[in-house]
LUMGU-818767 format. One record per residue (C-alpha): residue number from 1; residue in three letters; x negated, y, z. Coordinates in nm, 2 decimals. Layout:
R     i    aa        u        v        w
R   NUM   ALA        X        Y        Z
...
This chain:
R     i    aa        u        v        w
R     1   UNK   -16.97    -2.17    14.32
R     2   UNK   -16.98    -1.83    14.09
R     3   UNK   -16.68    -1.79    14.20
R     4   UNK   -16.69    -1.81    14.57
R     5   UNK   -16.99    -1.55    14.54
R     6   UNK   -16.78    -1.32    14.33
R     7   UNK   -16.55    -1.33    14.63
R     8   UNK   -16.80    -1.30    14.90
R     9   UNK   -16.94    -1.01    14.71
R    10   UNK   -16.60    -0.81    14.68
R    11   UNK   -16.49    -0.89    15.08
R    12   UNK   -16.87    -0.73    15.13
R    13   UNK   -16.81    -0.42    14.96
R    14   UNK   -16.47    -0.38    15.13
R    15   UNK   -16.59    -0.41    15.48
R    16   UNK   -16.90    -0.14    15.41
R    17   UNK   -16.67     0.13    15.32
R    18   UNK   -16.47    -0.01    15.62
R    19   UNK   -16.78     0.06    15.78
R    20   UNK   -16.88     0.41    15.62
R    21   UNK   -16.92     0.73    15.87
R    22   UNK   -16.68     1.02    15.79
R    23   UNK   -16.88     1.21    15.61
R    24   UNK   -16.98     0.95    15.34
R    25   UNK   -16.59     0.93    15.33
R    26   UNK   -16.53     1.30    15.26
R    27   UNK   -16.79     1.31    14.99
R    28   UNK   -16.61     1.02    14.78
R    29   UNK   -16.31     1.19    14.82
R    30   UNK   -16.42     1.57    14.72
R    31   UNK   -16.55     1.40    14.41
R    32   UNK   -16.28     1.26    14.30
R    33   UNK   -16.01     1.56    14.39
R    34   UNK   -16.32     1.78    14.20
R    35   UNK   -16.27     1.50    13.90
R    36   UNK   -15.89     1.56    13.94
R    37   UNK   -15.90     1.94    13.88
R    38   UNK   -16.14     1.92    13.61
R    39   UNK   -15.95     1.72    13.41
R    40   UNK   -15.59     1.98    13.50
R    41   UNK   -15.83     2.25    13.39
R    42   UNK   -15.90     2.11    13.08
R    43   UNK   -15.52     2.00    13.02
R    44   UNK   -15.41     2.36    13.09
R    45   UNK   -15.68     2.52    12.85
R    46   UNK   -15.55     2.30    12.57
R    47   UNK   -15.19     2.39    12.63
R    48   UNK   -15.28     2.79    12.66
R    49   UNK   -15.46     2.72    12.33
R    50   UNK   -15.25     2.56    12.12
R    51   UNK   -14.96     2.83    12.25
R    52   UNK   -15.15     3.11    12.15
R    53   UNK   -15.19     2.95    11.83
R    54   UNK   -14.86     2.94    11.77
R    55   UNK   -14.81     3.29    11.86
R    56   UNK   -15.03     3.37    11.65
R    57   UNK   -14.91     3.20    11.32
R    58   UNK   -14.55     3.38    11.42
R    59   UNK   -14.70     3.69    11.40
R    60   UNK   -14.84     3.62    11.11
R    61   UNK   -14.50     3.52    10.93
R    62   UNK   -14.29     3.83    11.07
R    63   UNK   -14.14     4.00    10.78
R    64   UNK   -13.98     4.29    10.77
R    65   UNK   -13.63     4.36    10.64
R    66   UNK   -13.60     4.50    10.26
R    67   UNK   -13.35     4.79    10.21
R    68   UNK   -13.06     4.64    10.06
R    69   UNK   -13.13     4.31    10.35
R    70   UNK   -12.97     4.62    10.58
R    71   UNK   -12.65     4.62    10.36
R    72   UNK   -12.37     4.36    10.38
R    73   UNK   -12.36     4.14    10.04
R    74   UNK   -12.00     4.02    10.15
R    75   UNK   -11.77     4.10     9.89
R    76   UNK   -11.35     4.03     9.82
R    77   UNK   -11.14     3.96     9.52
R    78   UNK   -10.99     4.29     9.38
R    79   UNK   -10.64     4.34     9.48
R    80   UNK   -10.36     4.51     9.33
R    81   UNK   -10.21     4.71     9.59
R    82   UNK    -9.87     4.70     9.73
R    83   UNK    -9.78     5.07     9.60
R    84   UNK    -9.92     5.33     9.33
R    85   UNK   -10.11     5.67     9.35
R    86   UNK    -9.82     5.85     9.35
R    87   UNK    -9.65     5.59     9.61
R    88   UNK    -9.39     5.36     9.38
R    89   UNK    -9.39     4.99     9.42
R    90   UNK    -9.69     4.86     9.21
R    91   UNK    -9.58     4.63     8.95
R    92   UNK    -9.83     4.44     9.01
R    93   UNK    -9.89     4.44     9.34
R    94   UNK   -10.07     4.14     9.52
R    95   UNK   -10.25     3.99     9.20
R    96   UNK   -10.61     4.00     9.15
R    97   UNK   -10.72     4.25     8.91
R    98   UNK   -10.88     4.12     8.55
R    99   UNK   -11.10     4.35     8.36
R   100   UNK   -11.07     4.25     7.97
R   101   UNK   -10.74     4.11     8.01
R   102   UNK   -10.39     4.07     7.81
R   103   UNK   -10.11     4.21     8.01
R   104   UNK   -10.30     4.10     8.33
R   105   UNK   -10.35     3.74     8.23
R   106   UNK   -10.64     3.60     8.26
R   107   UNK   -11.01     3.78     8.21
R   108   UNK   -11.30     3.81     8.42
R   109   UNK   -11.15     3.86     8.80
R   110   UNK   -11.29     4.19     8.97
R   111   UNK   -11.44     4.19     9.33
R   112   UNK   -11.44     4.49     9.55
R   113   UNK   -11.80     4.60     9.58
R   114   UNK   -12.01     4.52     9.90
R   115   UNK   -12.20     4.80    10.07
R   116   UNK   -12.53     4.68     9.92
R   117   UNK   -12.37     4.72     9.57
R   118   UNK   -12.28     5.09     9.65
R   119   UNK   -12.62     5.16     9.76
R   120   UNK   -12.81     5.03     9.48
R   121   UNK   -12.58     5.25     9.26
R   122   UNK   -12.65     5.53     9.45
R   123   UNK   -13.00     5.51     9.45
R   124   UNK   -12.99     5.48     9.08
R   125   UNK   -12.78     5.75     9.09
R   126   UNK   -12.99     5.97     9.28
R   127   UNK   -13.30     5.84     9.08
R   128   UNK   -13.17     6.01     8.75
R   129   UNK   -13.10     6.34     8.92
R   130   UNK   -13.45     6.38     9.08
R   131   UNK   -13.56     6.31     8.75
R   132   UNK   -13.37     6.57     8.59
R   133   UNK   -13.55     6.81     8.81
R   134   UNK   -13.90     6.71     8.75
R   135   UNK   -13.90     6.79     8.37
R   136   UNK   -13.66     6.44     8.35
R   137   UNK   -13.96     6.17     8.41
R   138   UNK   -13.78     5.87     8.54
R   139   UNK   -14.10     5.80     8.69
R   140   UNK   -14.12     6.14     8.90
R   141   UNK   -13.82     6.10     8.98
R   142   UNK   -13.86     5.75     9.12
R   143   UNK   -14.16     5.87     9.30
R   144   UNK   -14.01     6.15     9.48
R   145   UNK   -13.74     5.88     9.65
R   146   UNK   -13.78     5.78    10.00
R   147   UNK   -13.90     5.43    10.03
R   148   UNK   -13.55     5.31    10.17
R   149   UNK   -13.42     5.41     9.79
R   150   UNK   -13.72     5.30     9.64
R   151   UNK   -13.67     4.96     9.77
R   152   UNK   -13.27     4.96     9.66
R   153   UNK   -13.40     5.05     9.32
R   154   UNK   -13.65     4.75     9.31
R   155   UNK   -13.40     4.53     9.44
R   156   UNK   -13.12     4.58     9.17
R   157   UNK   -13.38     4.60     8.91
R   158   UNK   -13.54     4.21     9.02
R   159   UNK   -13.18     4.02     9.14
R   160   UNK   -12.93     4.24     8.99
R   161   UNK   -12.71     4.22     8.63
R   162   UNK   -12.75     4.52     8.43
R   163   UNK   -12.53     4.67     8.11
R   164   UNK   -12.65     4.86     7.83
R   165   UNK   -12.89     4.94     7.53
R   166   UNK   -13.27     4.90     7.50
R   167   UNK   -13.25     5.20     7.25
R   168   UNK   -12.99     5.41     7.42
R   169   UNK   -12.78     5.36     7.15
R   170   UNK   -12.40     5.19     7.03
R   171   UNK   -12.51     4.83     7.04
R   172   UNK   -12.53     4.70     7.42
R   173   UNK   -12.76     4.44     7.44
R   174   UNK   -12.79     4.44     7.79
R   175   UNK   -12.45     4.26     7.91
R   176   UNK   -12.45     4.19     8.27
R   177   UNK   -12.75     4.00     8.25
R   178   UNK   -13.07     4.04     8.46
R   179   UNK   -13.37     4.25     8.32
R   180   UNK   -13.67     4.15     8.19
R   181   UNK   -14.00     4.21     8.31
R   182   UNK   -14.04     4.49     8.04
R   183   UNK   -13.68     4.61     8.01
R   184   UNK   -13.80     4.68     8.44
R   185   UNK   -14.12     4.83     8.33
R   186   UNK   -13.87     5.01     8.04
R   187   UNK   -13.64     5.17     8.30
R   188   UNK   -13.90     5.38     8.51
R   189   UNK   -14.17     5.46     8.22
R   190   UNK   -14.03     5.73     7.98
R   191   UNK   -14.33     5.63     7.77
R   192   UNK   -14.21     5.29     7.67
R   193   UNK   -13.84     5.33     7.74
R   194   UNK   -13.74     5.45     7.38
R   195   UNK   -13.45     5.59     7.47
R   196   UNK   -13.37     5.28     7.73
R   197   UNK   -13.00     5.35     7.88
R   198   UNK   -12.88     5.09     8.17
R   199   UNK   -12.70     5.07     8.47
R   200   UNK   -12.63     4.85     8.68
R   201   UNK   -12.30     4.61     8.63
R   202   UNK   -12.16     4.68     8.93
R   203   UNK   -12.13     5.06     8.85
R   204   UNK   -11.94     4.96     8.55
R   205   UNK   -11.75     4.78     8.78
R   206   UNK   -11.68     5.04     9.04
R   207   UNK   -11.58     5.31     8.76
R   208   UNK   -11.36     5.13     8.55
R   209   UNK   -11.16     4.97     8.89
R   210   UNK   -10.97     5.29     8.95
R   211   UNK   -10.79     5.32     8.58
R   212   UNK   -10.73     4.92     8.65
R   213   UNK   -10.57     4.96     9.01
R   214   UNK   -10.36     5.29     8.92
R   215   UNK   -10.32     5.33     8.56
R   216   UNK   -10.01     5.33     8.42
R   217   UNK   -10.04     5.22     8.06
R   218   UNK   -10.43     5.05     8.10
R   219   UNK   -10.43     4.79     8.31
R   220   UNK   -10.15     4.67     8.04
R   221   UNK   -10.30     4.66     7.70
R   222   UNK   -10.55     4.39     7.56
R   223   UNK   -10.91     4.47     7.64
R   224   UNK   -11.16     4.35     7.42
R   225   UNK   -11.50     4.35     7.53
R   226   UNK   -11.80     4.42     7.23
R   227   UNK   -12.17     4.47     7.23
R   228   UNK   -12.25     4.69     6.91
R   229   UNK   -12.10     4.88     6.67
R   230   UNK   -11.89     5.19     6.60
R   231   UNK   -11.64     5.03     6.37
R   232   UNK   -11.52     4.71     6.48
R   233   UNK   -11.31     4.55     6.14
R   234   UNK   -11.05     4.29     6.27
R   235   UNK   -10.75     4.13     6.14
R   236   UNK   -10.40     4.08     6.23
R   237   UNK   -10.23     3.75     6.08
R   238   UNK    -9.87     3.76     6.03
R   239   UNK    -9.56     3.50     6.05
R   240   UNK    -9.51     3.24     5.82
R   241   UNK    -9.12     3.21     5.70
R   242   UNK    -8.93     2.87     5.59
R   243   UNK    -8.63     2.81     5.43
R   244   UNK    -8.36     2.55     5.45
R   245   UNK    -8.14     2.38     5.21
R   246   UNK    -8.36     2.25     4.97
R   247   UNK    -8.33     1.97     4.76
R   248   UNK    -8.49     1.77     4.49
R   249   UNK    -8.55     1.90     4.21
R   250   UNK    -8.55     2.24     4.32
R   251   UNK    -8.87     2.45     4.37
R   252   UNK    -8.93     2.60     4.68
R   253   UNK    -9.00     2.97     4.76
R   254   UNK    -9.32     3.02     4.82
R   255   UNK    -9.47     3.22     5.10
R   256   UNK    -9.57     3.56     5.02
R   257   UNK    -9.96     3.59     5.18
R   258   UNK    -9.98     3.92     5.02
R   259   UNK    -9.96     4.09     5.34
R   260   UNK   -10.01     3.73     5.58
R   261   UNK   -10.34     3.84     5.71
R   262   UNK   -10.39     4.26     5.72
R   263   UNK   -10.70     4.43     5.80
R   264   UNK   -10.70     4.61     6.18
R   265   UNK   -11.03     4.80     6.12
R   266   UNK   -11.10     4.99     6.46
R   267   UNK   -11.29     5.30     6.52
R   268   UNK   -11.53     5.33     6.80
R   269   UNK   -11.51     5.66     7.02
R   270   UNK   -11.71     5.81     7.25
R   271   UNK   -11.59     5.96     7.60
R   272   UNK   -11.76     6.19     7.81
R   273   UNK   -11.71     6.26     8.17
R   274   UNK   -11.90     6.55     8.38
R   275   UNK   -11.95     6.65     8.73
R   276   UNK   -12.18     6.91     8.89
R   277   UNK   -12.33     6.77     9.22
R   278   UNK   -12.54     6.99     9.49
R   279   UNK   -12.86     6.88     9.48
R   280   UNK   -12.90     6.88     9.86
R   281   UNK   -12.62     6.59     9.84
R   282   UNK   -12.92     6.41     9.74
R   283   UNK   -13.06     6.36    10.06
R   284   UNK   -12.68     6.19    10.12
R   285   UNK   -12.66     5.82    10.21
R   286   UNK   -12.73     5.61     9.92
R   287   UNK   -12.38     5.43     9.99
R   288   UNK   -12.18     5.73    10.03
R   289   UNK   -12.36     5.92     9.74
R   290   UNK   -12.29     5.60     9.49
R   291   UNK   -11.92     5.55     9.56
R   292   UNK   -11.83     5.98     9.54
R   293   UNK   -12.01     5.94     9.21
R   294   UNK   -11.79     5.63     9.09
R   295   UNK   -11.50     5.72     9.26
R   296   UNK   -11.52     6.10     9.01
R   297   UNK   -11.56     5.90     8.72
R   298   UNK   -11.28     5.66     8.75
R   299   UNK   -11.03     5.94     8.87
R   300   UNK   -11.09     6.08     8.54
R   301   UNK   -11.08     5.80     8.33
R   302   UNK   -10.78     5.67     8.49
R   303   UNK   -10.61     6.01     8.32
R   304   UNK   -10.82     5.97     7.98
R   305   UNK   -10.74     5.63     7.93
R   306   UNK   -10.36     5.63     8.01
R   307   UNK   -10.33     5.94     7.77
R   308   UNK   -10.48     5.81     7.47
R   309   UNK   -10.27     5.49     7.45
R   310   UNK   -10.02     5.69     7.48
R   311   UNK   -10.10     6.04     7.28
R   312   UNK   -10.40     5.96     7.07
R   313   UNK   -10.45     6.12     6.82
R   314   UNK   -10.67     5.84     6.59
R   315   UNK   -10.95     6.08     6.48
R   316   UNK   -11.12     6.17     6.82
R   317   UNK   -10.98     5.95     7.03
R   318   UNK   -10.83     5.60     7.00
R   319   UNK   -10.47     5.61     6.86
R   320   UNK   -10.20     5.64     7.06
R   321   UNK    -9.87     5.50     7.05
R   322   UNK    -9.67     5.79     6.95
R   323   UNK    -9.92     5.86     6.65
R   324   UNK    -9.89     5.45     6.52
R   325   UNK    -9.74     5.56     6.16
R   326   UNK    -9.56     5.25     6.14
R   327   UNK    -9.38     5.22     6.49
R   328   UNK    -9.02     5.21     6.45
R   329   UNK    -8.92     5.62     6.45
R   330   UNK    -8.60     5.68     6.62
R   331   UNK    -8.39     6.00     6.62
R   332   UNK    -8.18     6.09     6.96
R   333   UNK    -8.05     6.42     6.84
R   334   UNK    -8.15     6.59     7.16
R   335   UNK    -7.97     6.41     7.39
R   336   UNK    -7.99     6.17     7.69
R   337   UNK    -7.78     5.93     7.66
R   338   UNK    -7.77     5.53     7.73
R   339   UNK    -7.74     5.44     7.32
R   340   UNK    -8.04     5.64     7.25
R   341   UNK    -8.22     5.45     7.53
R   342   UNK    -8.07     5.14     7.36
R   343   UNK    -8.20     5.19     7.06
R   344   UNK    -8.56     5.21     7.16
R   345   UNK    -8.52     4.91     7.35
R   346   UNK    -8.38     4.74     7.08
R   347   UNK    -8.61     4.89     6.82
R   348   UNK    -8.86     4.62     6.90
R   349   UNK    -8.72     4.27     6.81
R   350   UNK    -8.70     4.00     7.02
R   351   UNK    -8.97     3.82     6.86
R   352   UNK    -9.25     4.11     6.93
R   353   UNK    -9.15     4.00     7.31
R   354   UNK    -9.22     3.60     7.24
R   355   UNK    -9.50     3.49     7.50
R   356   UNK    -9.67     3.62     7.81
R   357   UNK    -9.65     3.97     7.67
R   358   UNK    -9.29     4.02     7.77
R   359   UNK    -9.46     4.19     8.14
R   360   UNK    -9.59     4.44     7.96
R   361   UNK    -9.31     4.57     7.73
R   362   UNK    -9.21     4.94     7.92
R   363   UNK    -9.04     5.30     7.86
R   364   UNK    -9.27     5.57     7.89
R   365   UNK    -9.22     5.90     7.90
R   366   UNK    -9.21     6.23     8.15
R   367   UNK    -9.10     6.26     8.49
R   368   UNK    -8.84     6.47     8.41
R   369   UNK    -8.74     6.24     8.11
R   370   UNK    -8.73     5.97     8.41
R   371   UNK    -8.52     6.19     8.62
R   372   UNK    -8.24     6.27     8.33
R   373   UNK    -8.17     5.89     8.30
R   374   UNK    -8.15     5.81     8.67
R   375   UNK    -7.94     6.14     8.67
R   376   UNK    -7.69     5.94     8.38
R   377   UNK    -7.31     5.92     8.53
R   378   UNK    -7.06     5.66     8.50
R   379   UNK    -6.85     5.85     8.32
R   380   UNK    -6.71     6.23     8.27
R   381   UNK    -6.49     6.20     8.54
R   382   UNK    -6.73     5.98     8.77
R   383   UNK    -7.07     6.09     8.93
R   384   UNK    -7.16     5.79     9.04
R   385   UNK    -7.51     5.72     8.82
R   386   UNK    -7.55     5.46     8.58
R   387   UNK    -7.84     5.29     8.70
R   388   UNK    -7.77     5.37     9.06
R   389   UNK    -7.91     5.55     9.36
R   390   UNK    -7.97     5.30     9.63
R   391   UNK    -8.32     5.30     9.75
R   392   UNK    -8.34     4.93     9.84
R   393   UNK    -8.36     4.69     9.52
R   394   UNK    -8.40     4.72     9.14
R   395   UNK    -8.18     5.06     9.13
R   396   UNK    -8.36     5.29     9.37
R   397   UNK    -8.54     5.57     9.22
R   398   UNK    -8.88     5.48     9.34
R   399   UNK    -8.81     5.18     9.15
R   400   UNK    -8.90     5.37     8.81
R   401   UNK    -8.74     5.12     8.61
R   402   UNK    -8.44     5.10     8.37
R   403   UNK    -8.26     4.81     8.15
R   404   UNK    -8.50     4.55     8.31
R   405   UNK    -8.82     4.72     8.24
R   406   UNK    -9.08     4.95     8.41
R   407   UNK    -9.04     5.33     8.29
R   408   UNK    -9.39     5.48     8.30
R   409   UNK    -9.46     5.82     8.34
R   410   UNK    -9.71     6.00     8.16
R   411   UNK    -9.85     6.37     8.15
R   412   UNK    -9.93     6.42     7.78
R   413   UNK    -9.61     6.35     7.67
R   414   UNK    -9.39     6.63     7.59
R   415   UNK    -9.01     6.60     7.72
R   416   UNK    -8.90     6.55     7.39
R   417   UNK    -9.11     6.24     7.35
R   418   UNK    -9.05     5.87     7.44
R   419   UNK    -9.16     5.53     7.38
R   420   UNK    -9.11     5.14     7.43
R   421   UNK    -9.38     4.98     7.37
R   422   UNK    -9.52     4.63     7.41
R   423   UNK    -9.87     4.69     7.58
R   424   UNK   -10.04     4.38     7.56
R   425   UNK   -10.01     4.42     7.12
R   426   UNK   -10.24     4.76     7.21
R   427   UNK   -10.57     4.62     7.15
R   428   UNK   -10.86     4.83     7.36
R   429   UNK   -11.20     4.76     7.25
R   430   UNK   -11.47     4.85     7.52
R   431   UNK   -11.83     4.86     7.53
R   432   UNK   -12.00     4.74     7.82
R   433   UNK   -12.28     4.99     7.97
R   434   UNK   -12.21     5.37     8.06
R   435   UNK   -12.48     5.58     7.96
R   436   UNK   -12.60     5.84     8.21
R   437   UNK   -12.73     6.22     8.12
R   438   UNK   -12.83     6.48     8.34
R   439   UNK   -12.94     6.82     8.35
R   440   UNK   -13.00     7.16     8.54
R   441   UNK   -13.01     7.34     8.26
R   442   UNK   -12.79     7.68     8.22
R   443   UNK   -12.81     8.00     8.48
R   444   UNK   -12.48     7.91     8.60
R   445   UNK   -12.66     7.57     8.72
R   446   UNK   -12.98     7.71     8.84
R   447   UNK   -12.83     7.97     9.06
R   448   UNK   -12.60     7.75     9.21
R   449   UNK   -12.86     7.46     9.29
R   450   UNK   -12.66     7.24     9.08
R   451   UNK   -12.71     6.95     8.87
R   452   UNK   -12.47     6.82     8.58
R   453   UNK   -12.42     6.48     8.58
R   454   UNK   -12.24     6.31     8.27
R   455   UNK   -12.10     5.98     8.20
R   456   UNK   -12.09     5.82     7.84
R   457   UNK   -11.84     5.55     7.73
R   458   UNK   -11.76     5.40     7.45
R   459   UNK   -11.36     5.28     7.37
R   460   UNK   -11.17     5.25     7.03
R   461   UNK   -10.78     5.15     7.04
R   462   UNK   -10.46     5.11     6.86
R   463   UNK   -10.17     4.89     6.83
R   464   UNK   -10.21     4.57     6.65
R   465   UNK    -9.88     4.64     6.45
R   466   UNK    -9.62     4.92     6.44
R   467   UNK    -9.37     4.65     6.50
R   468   UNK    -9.48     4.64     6.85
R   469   UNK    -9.33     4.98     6.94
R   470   UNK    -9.04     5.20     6.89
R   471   UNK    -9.06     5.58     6.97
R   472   UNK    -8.85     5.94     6.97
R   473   UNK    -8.96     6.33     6.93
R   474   UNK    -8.61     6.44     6.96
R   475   UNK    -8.53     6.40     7.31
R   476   UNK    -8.44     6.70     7.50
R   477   UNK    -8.68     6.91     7.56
């Protein structure tokens, strides 16, 4: 029965609004579109909310770019390239460059510097000349940068590796490692500094790449990296001998250690390099600023370096080849000839060559000592040259070789002096960490608008045994 009513009661509701006038109609209907919209209004307040929420918290999180964020970070292994400063074949063309290396093996593998590199060196750079000109405060001089620099400055002093000394003086502390939060402090306050002395390690970089891409002798000899010191005491063991034949009974000769292990005590020397540099260059591009000031450095110590393992003289610089008292001396009686070049070559015995070293045994000498054995004839009667004149292959005279090895030309030999040498037995200590100086000082500077900028390094060098080299001060002259 409830459920028969239930019906009734539904059918009875149907036929009334069956029944309803048109306007009772309209009005069910306007409330319910007016429902409709009410609800799409609320649905589209929500949604205009919550996007300009989100607007909002992007705006919040916008950050703008740091200084060196404007500079590409990309960098590329260091290449020899395919030909030297003077346009020869490269010997060692298409290998990656090593710095602290034997004869190119091995070492820490060089990359080219990336464009933020060079600008955090030459903000640094350009921070230590506006100091110079406001009575040297680091500080000032910091102050007085543009904010672009500023923020180059910060950059390399929070995420880059440094070199150098806490107290500015010979023991480098500071080897390519970040700072700490007071060696940052340290580097900007004069007042806590104590003679603080740092650059960055990619300015170490940057300078010493030229004497490693284009030096002659360098790139050859054994760098040794140190961290203090201006007397590094070494050793050099020598070669224990045997004998055959020996039978019971009889005693055997001993070994003679006498001389077995000798002392290769090694003074450390300081080089200076200087350039004067307008001080309205300062407002220069950081990038462009930092590589000139690299670029100067390493031309000159690609010069300074080649001519001390060569000509030093052991007292003020490190010792040279021709100044080793115990090389082999040999005496050409001023005269070119193919025995005289023979017995330089052979003046270094076969064992010295034993190795990896053998790449970096080479003649040296001056381009016109070059020229007058390419020059060499066949014979009296025959002008054909000795080591020929083809340009293609190992005879041309680009080639700048002779009897299998490179001949290496270098400017602070006289004509009358020659060497062969094994390079990688020339053991170059180096200190990490140029030290930077500057000044206005002097009318010459003042009048000019100038600034001095110099560049101190720290090297000591000789060869590990005179055995290693054989050498003449009787060619012609």
């Amino acid at each position: 029965m409830d459920g028969i009513a239930t019906a009734i009661g539904k059918l009875t509701d149907a036929l009334a609004k069956n029944l309803a006038s048109p306007a009772e109609k309209a009005a069910d209907t306007k409330e319910v579109q007016t429902s409709t919209k009410d609800k799409s209004a609320d649905v589209s307040k929500s949604v205009l909310e919550t996007a300009t929420k989100d607007l909002a918290e992007k705006a919040a999180n916008v950050r703008v770019k740091e200084a060196a964020e404007q500079y590409s970070a990309t960098k590329g292994a260091m290449m020899y390239p395919m030909t030297t400063k003077a346009g020869t074949p490269h010997p060692m063309a298409g290998r990656q460059v090593c710095d602290y290396s034997m004869a190119g093996q091995g070492g820490q593998p060089l990359e080219e510097p990336s464009q933020r590199d060079k600008a955090v060196t030459g903000a640094y750079c350009k921070m230590l000349c506006a100091a110079r000109v406001r009575g040297g405060s680091r500080m000032f001089g910091y102050q007085a940068l543009p904010d672009h620099d500023k923020s180059l400055i910060q950059y390399g002093m929070n995420e880059m590796e440094w070199s150098g000394a806490t107290d500015g003086g010979p023991a480098a502390d500071i080897n390519r490692r970040k700072l700490t939060p007071f060696e940052q402090k340290a580097l900007l306050d004069e007042a806590v500094s104590g003679g603080f002395e740092a650059v960055p390690a990619v300015f170490d970089d940057q300078v010493i790449q030229t004497p490693l891409l284009y030096g002659q002798l360098y790139p050859l000899v054994n760098t040794v990296p140190i961290t203090r010191g201006s007397r590094i005491e070494g050793d050099v063991i020598g070669q224990v001998t045997g004998t055959w034949g020996s039978t019971e009974g009889t005693a055997t000769t001993l070994f003679n250690t006498a001389s077995y292990v000798s002392a290769f005590d090694t003074t450390i020397y300081k080089w200076r390099g200087a350039i004067t540099i307008g001080l309205d260059f300062l407002s220069d591009s950081p990038v462009n600023f930092g590589q000139i000031v690299t670029q100067q450095y390493g031309n000159q110590l690609l010069h300074d370096l080649d001519d001390v393992v060569a000509t030093g003289n052991g007292t003020t610089q490190p010792e040279g080849v021709m100044n080793k008292a115990t090389v082999t001396s040999v005496a050409w009686g001023g005269a070119t000839s193919i025995g005289n070049y023979e017995s330089l070559r052979f003046g270094v015995a076969e064992a010295e060559h034993q190795g990896n070293v053998i790449s970096s045994a080479v003649f040296c000498g001056t381009e016109t000592s070059y020229a007058r054995v390419k020059g060499l004839p066949v014979g009296a009667a025959d002008a054909r040259r000795l080591f020929g004149t083809g340009t293609m292959g190992t005879n041309g005279y680009d080639n700048h070789s002779i009897m299998d090895r490179p001949f290496k030309i270098n400017t602070s030999l006289t004509n009358a002096q020659l060497f062969y040498a094994i390079l990688a037995r020339y053991r170059m200590y180096r200190r990490a960490g140029l030290v930077i100086k500057t000044t206005t000082e002097g009318q010459t500077l003042m009048l000019q608008n100038l600034l001095l900028m110099i560049a101190e390094a720290r090297y000591g060098g000789q060869l590990e045994r005179g055995a290693c080299g054989a050498v003449t001060t009787t060619a012609p002259a």
